[in-house]
LODOKOL-499821 format. One record per residue (C-alpha): residue in one letter; x, y, z; residue number from 1. Coordinates in steps of 0.001 Angstrom, whole numbers, plus 500000, padded with zeros to 6 digits. Layout:
<sites>
[site "A",[X,Y,Z],NUM]
...
</sites>
This chain:
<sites>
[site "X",[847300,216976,834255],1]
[site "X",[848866,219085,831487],2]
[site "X",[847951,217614,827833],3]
[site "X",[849144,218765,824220],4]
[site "X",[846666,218023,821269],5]
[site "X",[848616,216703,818517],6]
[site "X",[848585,219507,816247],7]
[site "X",[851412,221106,818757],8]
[site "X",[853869,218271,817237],9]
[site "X",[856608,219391,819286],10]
[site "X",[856113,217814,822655],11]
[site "X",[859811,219380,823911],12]
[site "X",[858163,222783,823222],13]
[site "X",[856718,222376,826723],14]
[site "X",[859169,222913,829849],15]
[site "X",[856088,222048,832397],16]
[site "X",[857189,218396,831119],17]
[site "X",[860288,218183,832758],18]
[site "X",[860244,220306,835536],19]
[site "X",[858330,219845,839095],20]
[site "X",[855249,221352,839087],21]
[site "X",[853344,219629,841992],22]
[site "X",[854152,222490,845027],23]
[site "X",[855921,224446,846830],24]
[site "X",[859068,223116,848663],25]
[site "X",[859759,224607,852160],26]
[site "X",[863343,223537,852671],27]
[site "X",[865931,224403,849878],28]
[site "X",[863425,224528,847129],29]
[site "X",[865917,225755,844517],30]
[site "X",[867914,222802,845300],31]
[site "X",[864835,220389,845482],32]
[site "X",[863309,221811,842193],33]
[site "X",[866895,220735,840399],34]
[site "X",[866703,217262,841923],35]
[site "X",[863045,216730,839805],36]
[site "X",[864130,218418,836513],37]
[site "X",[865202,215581,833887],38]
[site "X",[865530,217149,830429],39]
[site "X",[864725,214212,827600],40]
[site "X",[863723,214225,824252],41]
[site "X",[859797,214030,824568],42]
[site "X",[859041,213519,820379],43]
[site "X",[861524,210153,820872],44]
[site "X",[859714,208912,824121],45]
[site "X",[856395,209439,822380],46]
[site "X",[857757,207647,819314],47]
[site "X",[858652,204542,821542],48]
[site "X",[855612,204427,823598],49]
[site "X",[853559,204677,819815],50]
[site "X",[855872,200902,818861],51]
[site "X",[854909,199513,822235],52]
[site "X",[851182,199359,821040],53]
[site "X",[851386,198991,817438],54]
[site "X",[850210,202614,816693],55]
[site "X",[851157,204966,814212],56]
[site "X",[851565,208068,816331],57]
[site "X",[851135,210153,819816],58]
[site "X",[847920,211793,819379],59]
[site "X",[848357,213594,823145],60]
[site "X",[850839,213165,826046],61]
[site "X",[849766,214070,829582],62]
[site "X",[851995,214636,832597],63]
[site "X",[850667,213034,835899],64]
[site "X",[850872,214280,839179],65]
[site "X",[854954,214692,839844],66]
[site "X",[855883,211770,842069],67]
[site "X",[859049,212562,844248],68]
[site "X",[861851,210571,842389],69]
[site "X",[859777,210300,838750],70]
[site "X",[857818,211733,836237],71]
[site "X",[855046,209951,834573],72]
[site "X",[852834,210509,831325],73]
[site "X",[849726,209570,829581],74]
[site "X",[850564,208578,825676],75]
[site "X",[847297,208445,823852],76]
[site "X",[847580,207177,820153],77]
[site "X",[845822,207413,816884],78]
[site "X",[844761,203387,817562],79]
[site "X",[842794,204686,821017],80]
[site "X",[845509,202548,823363],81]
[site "X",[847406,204720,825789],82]
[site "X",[850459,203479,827684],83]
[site "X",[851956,204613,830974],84]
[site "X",[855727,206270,830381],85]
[site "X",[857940,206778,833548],86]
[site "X",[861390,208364,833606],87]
[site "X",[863325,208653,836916],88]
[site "X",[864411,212162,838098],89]
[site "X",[868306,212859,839274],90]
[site "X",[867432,212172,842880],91]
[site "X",[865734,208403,841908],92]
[site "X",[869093,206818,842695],93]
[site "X",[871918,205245,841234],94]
[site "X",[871288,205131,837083],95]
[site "X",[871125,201707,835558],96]
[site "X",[870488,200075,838462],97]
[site "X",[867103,202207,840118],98]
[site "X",[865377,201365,836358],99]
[site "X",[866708,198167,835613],100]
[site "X",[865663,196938,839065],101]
[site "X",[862320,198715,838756],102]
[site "X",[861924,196952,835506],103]
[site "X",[862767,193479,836864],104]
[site "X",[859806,193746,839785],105]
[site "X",[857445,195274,838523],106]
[site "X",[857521,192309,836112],107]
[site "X",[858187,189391,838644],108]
[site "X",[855301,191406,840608],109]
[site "X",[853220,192249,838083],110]
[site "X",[853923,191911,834833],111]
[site "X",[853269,194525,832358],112]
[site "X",[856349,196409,830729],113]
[site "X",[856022,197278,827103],114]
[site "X",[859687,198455,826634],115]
[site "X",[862357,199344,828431],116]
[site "X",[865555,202013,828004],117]
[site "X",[867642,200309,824815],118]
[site "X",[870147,203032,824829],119]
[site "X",[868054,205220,821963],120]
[site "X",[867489,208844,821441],121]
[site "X",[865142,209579,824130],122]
[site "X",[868112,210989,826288],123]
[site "X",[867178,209474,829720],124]
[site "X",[866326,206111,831110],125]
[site "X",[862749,204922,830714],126]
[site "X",[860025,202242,831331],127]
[site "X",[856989,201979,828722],128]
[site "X",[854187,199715,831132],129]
[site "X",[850710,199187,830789],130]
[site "X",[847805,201463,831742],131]
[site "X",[845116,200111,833966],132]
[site "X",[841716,201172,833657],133]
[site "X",[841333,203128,837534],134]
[site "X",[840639,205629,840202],135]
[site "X",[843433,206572,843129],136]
[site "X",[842253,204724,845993],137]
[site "X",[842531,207844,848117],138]
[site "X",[839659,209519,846127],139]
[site "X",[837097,206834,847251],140]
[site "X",[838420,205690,850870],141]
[site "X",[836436,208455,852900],142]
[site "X",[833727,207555,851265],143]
[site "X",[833463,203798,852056],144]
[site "X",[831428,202320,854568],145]
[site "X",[833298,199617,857003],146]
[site "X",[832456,196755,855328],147]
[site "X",[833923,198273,851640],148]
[site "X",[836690,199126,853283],149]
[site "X",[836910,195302,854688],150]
[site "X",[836997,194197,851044],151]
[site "X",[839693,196817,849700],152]
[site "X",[841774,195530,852996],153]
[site "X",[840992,191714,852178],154]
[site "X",[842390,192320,848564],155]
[site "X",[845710,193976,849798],156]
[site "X",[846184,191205,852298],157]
[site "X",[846597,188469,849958],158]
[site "X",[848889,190215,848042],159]
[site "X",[850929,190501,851318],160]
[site "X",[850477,186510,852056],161]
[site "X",[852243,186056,848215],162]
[site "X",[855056,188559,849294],163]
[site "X",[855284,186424,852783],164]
[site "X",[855570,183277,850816],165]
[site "X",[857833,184344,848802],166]
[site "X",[861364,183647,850331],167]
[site "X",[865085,184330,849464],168]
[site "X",[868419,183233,850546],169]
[site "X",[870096,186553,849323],170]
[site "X",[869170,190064,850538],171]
[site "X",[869444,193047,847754],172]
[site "X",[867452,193944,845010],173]
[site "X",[865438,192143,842003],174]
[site "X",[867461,192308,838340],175]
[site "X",[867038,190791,834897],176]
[site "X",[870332,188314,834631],177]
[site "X",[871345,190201,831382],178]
[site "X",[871274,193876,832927],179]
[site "X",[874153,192469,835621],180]
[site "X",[877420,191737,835280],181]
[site "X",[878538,188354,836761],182]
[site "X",[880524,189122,839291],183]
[site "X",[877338,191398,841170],184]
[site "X",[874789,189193,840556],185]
[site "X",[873416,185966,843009],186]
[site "X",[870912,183334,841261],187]
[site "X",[867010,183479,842462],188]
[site "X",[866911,181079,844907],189]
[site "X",[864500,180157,847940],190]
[site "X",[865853,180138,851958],191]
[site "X",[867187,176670,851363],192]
[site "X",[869224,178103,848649],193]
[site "X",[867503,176092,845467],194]
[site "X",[868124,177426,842853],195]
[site "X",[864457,178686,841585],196]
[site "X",[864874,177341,837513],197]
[site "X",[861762,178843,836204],198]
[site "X",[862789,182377,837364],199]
[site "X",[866523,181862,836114],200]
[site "X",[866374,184870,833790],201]
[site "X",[866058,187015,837285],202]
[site "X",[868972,187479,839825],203]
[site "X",[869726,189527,842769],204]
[site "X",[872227,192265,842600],205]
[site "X",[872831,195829,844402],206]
[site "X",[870171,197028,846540],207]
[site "X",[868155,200041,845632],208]
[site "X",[866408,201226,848470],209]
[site "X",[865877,204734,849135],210]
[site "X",[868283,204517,851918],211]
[site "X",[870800,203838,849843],212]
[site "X",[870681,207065,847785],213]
[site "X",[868707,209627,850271],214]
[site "X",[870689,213162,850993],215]
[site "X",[873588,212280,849264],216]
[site "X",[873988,208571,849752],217]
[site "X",[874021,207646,846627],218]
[site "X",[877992,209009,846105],219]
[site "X",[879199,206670,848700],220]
[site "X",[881733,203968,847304],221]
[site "X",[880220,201424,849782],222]
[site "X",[878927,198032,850038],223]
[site "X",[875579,197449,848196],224]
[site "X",[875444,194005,848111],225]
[site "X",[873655,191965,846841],226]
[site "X",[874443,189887,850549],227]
[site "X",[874119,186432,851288],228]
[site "X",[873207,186375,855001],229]
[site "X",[871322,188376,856829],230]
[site "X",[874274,189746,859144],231]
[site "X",[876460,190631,855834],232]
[site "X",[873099,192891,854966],233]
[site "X",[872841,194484,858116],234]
[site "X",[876342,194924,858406],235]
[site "X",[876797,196390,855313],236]
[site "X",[873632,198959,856505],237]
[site "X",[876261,200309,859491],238]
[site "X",[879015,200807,857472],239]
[site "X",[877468,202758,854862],240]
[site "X",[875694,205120,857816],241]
[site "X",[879653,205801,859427],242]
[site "X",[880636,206599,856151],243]
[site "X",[877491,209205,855276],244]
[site "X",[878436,210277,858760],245]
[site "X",[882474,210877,858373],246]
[site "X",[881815,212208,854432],247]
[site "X",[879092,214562,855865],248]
[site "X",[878269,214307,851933],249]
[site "X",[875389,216903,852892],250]
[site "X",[873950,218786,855626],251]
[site "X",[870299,216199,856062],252]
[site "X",[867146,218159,856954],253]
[site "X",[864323,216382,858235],254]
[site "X",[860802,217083,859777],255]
[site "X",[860466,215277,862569],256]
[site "X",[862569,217194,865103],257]
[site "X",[863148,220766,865640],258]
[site "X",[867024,221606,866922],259]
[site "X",[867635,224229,869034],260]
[site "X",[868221,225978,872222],261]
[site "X",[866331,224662,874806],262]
[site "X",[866103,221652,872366],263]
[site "X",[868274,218608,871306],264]
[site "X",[871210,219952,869722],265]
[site "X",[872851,216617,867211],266]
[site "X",[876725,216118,866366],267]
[site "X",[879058,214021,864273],268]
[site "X",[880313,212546,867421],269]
[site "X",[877322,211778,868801],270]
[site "X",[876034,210624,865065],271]
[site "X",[879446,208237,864914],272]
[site "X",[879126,207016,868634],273]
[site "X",[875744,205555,868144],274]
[site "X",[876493,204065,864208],275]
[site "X",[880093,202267,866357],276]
[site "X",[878085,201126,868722],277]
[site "X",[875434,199651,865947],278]
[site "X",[878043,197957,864322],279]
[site "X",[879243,196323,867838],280]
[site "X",[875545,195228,868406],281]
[site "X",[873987,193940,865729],282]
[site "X",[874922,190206,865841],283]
[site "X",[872632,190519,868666],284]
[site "X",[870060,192510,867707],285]
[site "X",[868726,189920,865063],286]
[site "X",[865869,188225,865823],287]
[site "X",[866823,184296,866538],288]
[site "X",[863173,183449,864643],289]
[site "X",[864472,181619,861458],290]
[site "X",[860810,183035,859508],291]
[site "X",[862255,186062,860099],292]
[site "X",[865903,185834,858673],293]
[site "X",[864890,185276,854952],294]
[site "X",[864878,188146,852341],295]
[site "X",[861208,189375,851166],296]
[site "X",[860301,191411,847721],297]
[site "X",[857863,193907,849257],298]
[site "X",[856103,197332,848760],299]
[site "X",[856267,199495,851138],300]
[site "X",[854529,202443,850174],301]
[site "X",[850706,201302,849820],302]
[site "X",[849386,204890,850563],303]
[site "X",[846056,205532,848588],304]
[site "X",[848137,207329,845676],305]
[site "X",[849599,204260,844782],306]
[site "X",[846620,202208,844841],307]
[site "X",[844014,201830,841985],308]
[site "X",[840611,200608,842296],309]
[site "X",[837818,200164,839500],310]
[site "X",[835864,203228,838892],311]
[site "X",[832588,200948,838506],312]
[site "X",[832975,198959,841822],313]
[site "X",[835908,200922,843855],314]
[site "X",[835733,197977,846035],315]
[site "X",[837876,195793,843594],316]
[site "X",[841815,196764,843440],317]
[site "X",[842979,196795,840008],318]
[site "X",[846354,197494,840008],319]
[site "X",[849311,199012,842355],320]
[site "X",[851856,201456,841025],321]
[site "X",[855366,202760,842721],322]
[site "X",[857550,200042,842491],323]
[site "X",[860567,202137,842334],324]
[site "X",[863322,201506,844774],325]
[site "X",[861981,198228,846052],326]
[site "X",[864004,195777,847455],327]
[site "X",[864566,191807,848951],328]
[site "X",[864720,192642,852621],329]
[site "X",[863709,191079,856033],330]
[site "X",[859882,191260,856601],331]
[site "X",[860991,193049,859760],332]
[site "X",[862901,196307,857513],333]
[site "X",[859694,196247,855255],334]
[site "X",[855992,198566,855930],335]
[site "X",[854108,195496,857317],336]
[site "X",[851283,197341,857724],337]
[site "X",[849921,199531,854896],338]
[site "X",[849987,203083,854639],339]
[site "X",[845675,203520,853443],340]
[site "X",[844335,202545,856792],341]
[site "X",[845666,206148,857972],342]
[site "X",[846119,205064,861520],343]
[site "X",[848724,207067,863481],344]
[site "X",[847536,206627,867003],345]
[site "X",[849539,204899,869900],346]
[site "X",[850961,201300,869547],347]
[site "X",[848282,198596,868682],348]
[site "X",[850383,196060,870664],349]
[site "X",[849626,192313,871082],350]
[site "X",[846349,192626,872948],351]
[site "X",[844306,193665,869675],352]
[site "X",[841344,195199,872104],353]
[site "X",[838828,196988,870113],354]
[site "X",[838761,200512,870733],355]
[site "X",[835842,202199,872456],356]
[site "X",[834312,205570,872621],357]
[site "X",[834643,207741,875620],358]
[site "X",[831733,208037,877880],359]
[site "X",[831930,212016,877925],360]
[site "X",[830868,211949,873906],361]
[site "X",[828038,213869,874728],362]
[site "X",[829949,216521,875833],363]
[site "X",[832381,217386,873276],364]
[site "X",[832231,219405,870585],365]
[site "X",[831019,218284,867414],366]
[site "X",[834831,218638,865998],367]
[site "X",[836203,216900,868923],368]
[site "X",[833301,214473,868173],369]
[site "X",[834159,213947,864196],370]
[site "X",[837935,213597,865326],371]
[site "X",[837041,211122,868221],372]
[site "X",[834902,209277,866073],373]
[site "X",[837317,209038,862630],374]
[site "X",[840393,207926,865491],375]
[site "X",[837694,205097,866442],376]
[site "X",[837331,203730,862881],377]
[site "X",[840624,203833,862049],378]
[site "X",[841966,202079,865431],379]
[site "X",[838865,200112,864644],380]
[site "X",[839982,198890,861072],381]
[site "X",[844025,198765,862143],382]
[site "X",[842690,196244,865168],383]
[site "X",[840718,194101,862654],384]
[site "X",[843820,194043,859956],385]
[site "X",[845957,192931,862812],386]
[site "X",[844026,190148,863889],387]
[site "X",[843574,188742,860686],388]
[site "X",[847505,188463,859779],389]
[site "X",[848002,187286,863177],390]
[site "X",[845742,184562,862287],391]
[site "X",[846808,184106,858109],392]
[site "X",[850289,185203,858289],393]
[site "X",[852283,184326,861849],394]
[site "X",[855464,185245,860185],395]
[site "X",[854480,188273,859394],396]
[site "X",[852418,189338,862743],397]
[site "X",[855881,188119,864334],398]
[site "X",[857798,190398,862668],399]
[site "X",[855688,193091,863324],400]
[site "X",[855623,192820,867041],401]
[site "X",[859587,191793,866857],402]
[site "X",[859321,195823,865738],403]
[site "X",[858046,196760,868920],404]
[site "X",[861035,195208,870863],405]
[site "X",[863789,197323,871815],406]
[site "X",[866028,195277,869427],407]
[site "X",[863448,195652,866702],408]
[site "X",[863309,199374,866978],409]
[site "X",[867196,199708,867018],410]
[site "X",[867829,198082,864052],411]
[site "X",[864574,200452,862437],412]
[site "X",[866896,203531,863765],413]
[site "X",[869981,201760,862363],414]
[site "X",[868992,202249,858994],415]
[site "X",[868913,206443,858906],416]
[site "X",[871311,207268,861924],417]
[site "X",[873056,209785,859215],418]
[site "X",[869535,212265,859055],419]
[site "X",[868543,211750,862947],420]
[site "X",[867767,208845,865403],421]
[site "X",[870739,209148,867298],422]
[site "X",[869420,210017,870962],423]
[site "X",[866476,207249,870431],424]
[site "X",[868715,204527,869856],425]
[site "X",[871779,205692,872221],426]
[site "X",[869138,205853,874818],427]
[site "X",[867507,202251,873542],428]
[site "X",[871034,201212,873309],429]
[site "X",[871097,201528,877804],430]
[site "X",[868210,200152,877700],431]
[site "X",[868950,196910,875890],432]
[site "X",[871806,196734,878378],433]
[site "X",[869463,196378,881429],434]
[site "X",[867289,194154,879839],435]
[site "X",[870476,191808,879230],436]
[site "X",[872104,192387,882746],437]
[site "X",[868343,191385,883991],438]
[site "X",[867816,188243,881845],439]
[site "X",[868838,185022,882759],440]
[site "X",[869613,183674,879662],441]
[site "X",[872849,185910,878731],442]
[site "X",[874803,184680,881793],443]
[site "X",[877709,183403,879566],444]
[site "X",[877893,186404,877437],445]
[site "X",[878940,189788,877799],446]
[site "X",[876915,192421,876948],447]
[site "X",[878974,194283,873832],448]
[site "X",[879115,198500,875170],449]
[site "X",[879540,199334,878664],450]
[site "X",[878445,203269,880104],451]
[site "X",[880096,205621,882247],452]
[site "X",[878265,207356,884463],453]
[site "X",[879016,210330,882773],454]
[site "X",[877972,208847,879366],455]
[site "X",[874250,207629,880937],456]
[site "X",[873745,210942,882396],457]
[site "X",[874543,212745,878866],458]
[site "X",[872402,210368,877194],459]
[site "X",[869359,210007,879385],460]
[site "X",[869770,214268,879319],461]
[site "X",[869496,214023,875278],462]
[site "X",[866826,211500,875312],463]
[site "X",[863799,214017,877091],464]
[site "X",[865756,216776,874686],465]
[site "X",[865056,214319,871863],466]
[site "X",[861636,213663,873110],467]
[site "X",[860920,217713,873643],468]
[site "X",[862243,218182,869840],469]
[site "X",[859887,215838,868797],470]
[site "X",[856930,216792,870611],471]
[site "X",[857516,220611,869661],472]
[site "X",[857772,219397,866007],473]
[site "X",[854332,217405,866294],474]
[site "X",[852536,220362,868209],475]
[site "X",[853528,222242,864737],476]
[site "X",[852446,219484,862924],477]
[site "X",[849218,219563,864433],478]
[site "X",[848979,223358,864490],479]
[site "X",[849037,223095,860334],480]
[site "X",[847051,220102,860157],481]
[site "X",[846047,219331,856389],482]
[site "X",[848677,222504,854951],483]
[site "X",[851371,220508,857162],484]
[site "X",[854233,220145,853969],485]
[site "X",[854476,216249,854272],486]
[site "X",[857988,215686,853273],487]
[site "X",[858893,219162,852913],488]
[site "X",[856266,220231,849936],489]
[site "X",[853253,222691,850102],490]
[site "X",[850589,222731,847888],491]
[site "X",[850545,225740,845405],492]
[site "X",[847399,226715,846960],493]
[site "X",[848463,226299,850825],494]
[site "X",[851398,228458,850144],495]
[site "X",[851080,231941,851095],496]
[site "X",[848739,230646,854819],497]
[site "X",[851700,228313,855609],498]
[site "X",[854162,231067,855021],499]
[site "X",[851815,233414,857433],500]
[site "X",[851292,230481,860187],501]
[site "X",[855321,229211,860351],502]
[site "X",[856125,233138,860595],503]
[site "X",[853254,233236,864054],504]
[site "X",[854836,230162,864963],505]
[site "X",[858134,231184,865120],506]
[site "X",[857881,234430,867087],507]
[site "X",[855632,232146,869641],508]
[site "X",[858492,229525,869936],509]
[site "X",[860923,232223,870116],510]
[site "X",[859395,233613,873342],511]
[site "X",[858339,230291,874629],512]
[site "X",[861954,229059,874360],513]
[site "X",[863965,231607,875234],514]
[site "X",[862905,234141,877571],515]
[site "X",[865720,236319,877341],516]
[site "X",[865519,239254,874625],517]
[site "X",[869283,238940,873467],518]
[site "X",[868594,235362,873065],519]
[site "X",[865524,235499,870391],520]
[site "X",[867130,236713,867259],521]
[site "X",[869155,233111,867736],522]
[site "X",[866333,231670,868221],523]
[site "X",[864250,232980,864963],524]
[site "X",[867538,232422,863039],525]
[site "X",[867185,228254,863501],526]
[site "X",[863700,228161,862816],527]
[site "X",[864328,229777,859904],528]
[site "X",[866673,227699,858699],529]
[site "X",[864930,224009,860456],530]
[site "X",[861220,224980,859362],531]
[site "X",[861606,227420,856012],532]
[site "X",[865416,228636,855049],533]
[site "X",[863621,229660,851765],534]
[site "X",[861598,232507,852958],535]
[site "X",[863504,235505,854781],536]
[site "X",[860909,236522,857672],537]
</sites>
């Protein structure tokens, strides 16, 4: 954290307040750098946070760790109390709306704003909120035995059974009435559409979701709702995607595929074929489960960053943070299961099998061992979390294995067919078809796309491209492990050995890729540009 003492008395004397100043980024960093920088009148925001509590003054302001779409500081006052001041960077999303709706959850969630943006002298929207007296859960996890971690688990599972119970008849995203005009704004109300009276000064109105501003979205003149059926919603989701798509309001970069020779190589057509083809399926890629067509408020980022825990018994949550963005959605378009347990292994499924260790332990090494061994614990605690919302929560263990269908991962692809997906769910797309033309029970009912030969030959040839892109991408992945830049930022630190291992890897995927020496400079030039544009190697 950077802190001032209070003799400094300027607090906009110090630029490290409002710039980003957590790492390095490896794709356009210039570009990414300007997205975080949000210039504000600091001596005004500390003014307002010193109301919220009663004090007289700021004594010292501390930045926190940058998040990706905020900046958040420590305000310590002359009474002792300290508050918790957020203000959202350019890239947050649409203004108004991305704070207002923040505001609204967090205190439907859990309540806690001191203050809120009145249209002052701060310069920039803002949220004052409580501080809670905690550790990130991610510095304690490794360090917990089975059964503490059963007890962190059991705590975040009941807040999920609230969010299940908690139903809506509109789909959007959480406002206070008075920060909506009329004519965008739906009253609460629960899946049989009563009105919910003791929650009237709270109504639904655009939604806020990252999707809805990410690389350039938030530009579009399109449909934001709020919606009143779950078709409108999803409806709504394929328009704005052909729109991104036909705008090209940027050029997306993403890490989970590497383009290429050799490799899958996207277009706009093939972008706009499978967003058309979305839009003529998705009456019948909903699931027909009513518990699964209401809207849910949810959080979908429980990572260990944005979970506390007490610092004298770190198996009691205290508080969760990041409610930015959030919005009433399907259970089946929210995280079901949370980010902490660190499981990224192959599908769980519907068996729930414990996991067992391999009969040749005694014969790997003692890294393979550790990794064998930390894969077995976390399959072991993702098993155990399944089985008890399969057991608690059927709605919600329904939607998460209605995820696992082919219809449940085309409408997941649906949702960012603008940045990449299109092979996977082109491919799914033929896939869905057989299943139809080999069920019994769509005899009456055509199936909505039909194939040429021509077109299932290009597509099944783009789907192991696809599959290759990916898999070249993970090797990568695992060829950095813990320097990896997770969405696209290094740490300061990890800098200069990333910038020597992507410059190894690229000469070895140059010669692994293209054999031919005319070919290579090609091939360097696009992994420059896919894997670090901002260094010239």
């Amino acid at each position: 954290m950077h802190s001032i003492p209070r003799q400094s008395q300027d607090w906009n004397l110090h630029d490290e307040f409002f710039q980003s100043t957590r790492g390095c980024f490896v794709i356009d960093e210039k570009e990414q750098l300007s997205k975080r920088h949000v210039r504000f009148n600091m001596d005004e925001l500390a003014q307002e946070a010193a109301k919220a509590v009663d004090a007289k003054y700021c004594i010292k302001v501390e930045k926190c760790a940058d998040g990706m779409f905020n900046k958040a500081y420590i305000f310590t006052h002359d009474n002792g109390k300290q508050v918790i001041g957020k203000v959202p960077n350019p890239n947050a999303g649409i203004p108004h709306y991305t704070t207002a709706s923040e505001v609204a959850t967090l205190d439907f969630c859990i309540p806690g704003i001191l203050e809120k943006d009145k249209g002052n002298n701060v310069g920039a929207e803002y949220i004052i909120m409580e501080k809670f007296d905690g550790v990130q859960l991610g510095k304690v996890w490794p360090s917990l035995d089975p059964s503490d971690k059963m007890k962190i688990f059991l705590q975040i599972f009941d807040y999920q059974r609230v969010w299940t119970q908690k139903k809506f008849n509109a789909f959007g995203s959480l406002y206070n009435r008075d920060d909506l005009g009329e004519s965008i704004r739906r009253p609460l109300a629960d899946e049989e559409g009563t009105q919910i009276n003791e929650l009237d000064r709270f109504a639904i109105g655009p939604a806020t979701g990252r999707e809805w501003s990410d690389d350039g979205r938030s530009s579009l003149t399109c449909d934001r709702g709020p919606w009143k059926s779950l078709l409108e919603y999803r409806i709504a989701v394929g328009h704005r995607e052909k729109l991104a798509i036909e705008s090209r309001i940027c050029a997306p970069k993403q890490l989970a595929m590497l383009y290429g020779p050799g490799l899958y190589q996207p277009t706009q057509e093939k972008r706009l074929d499978a967003v058309q083809s979305y839009l003529k399926l998705v009456s019948i890629l909903l699931p027909s489960d009513p518990s699964l067509a209401s809207g849910h408020i949810w959080h979908d980022d429980l990572h260990s960053e944005n979970i506390f825990v007490s610092p004298k018994n770190p198996t009691e949550v205290v508080g969760i943070i990041d409610w930015q963005s959030t919005q009433i959605s399907p259970l089946f378009d929210h995280c079901m299961d949370p980010a902490f347990l660190e499981y990224d292994g192959s599908p769980i499924g519907d068996s729930l099998k414990l996991p067992e260790l391999p009969e040749n332990m005694k014969q790997l090494s003692e890294s393979e061992k550790n990794d064998t061994i930390k894969q077995y614990l976390n399959k072991s605690v993702m098993v155990a979390w399944r089985m008890l919302v399969k057991n608690k929560i059927p709605s919600q263990y329904a939607a998460m294995m209605f995820e696992n269908t082919t219809k449940g991962y085309l409408l997941l692809l649906s949702r960012r067919l603008y940045e990449l997906g299109e092979p996977q769910f082109r491919a799914l797309s033929l896939d869905l078809q057989k299943e139809w033309l080999e069920s019994n029970t769509n005899e009456e009912q055509k199936f909505p796309l039909s194939f040429s030969p021509e077109q299932e030959i290009e597509i099944n040839a783009d789907r192991e491209l696809s599959a290759l892109s990916s898999e070249v991408m993970k090797s990568i992945q695992q060829r950095l492990g813990r320097i990896w830049p997770d969405k696209a930022l290094a740490e300061h630190d990890d800098y200069q050995q990333l910038k020597s291992l992507l410059a190894q890897i690229k000469e070895e995927l140059a010669s692994e890729l293209v054999k031919a020496p005319e070919k290579k400079g090609r091939i360097r030039k696009i992994l420059a540009f896919r894997l670090m544009p901002l260094w010239a190697l």
